[in-house]
C-alpha positions in Angstrom: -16.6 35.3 4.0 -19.8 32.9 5.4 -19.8 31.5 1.8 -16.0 30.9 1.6 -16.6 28.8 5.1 -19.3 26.9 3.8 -17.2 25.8 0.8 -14.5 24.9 3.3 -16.9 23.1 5.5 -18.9 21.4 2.8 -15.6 20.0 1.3 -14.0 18.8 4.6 -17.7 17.0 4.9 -17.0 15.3 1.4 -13.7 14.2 1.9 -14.8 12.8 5.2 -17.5 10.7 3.1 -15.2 9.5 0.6 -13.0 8.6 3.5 -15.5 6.9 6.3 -16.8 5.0 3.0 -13.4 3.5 1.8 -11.4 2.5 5.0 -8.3 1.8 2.9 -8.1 5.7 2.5 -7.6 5.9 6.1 -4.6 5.2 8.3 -3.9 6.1 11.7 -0.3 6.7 11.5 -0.5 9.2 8.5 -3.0 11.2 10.9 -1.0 11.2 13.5 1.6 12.5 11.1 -1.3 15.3 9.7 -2.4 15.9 13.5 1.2 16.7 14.6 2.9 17.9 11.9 0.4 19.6 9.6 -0.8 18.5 5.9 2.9 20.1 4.3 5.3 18.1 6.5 7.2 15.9 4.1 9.7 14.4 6.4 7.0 12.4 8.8 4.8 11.6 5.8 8.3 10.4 3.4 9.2 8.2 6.6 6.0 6.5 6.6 6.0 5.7 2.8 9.8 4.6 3.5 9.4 2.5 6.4 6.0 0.5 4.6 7.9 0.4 1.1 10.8 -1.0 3.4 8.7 -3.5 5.5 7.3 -4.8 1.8 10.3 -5.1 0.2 12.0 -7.2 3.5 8.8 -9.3 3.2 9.3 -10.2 0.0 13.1 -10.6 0.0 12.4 -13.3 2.8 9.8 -15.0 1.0 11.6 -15.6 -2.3 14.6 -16.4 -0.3 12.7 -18.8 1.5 11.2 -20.4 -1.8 14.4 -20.7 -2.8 15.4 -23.0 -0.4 12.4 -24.6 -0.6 13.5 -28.8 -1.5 11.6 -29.2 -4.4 12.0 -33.4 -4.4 9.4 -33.1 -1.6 6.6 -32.0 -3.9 4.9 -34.7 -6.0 7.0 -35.4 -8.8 8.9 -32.1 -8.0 10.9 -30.7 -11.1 13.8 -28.0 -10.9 12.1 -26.4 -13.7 9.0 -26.3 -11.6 11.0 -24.5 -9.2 12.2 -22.1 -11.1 8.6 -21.4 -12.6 7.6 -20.8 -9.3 10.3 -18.5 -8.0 9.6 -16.5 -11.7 5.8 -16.8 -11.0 6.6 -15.1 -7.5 8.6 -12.4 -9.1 6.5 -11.5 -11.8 3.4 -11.5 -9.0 5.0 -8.7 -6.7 6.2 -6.7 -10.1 2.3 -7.3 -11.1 1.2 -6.1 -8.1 3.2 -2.7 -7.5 1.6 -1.8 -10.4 -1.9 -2.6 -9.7 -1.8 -1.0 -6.2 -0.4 2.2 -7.9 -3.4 1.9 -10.4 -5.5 1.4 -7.5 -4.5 4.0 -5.5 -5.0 6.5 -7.9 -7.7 5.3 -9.3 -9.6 5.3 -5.3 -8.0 9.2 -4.9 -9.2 10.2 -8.1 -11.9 12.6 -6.5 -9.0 14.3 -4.2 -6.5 15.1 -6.5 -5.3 18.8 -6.4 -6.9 18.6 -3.3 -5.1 19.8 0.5 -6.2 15.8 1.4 -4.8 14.2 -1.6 -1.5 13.3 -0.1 -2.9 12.3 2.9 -5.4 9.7 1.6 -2.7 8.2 -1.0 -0.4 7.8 1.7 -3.0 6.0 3.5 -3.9 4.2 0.2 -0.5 2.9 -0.5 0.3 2.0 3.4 -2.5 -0.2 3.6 -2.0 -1.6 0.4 1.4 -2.8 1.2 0.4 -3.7 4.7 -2.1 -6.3 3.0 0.5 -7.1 0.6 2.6 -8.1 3.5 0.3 -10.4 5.0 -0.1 -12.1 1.6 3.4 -13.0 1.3 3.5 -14.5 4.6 0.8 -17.1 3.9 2.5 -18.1 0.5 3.4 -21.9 1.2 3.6 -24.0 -1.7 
């Protein structure tokens, strides 16, 4: 029993390393999830991955809707080929990019997988991911 705690111990210790040393693994609201609900609890975890996949999705949607507004005669020697470039450039970006945060998400939660925390911290992966993604998309101004 004493040696089944100290395996349990030691690997909470490791998975609080991993964590404490990559702060993208860690998010507040997917602990208050764990902390109320439990590590099992699909629905408050599922809403968090909904609501973020949501909030990056709108983001994007109002950015490309926005760039296509955008009056390209005010750039120099503006082009409606160079505006269609762009808006395809933008699309093929945020395509580009799912993929690379999924990559990198799993890639970051390598050492948890089949793990009790494994859900936890690629939740927390793929929320902060899209939150930064998010603040990207804001600042694009051509």
């Amino acid at each position: 029993m004493k040696k089944i705690f100290f395996l349990i111990s030691l690997l909470a210790l490791q998975f609080n390393a991993v964590a404490d040393s990559l702060p993208i693994l860690k998010n507040k609201a997917v602990e208050n999830c764990v902390t109320k609900y439990g590590e099992e609890d699909s629905e408050c975890l599922g809403s968090l991955n909904d609501k973020t996949n949501t909030e990056l999705q709108n983001s994007y949607n109002e950015k490309f809707h926005e760039l296509e507004k955008m009056d390209y005669t005010k750039w120099w020697m503006g082009s409606k080929e160079q505006k269609q470039s762009m808006l395809s450039a933008f699309k093929k970006s945020q395509d580009g990019w799912v993929q690379y945060r999924d990559n990198y998400c799993q890639v970051l939660t390598t050492s948890e997988q089949g793990g009790h925390a494994f859900g936890e911290v690629m939740l927390s992966c793929l929320i902060n991911m899209n939150n930064n993604r998010i603040a990207e998309i804001k600042m694009t101004n051509p």
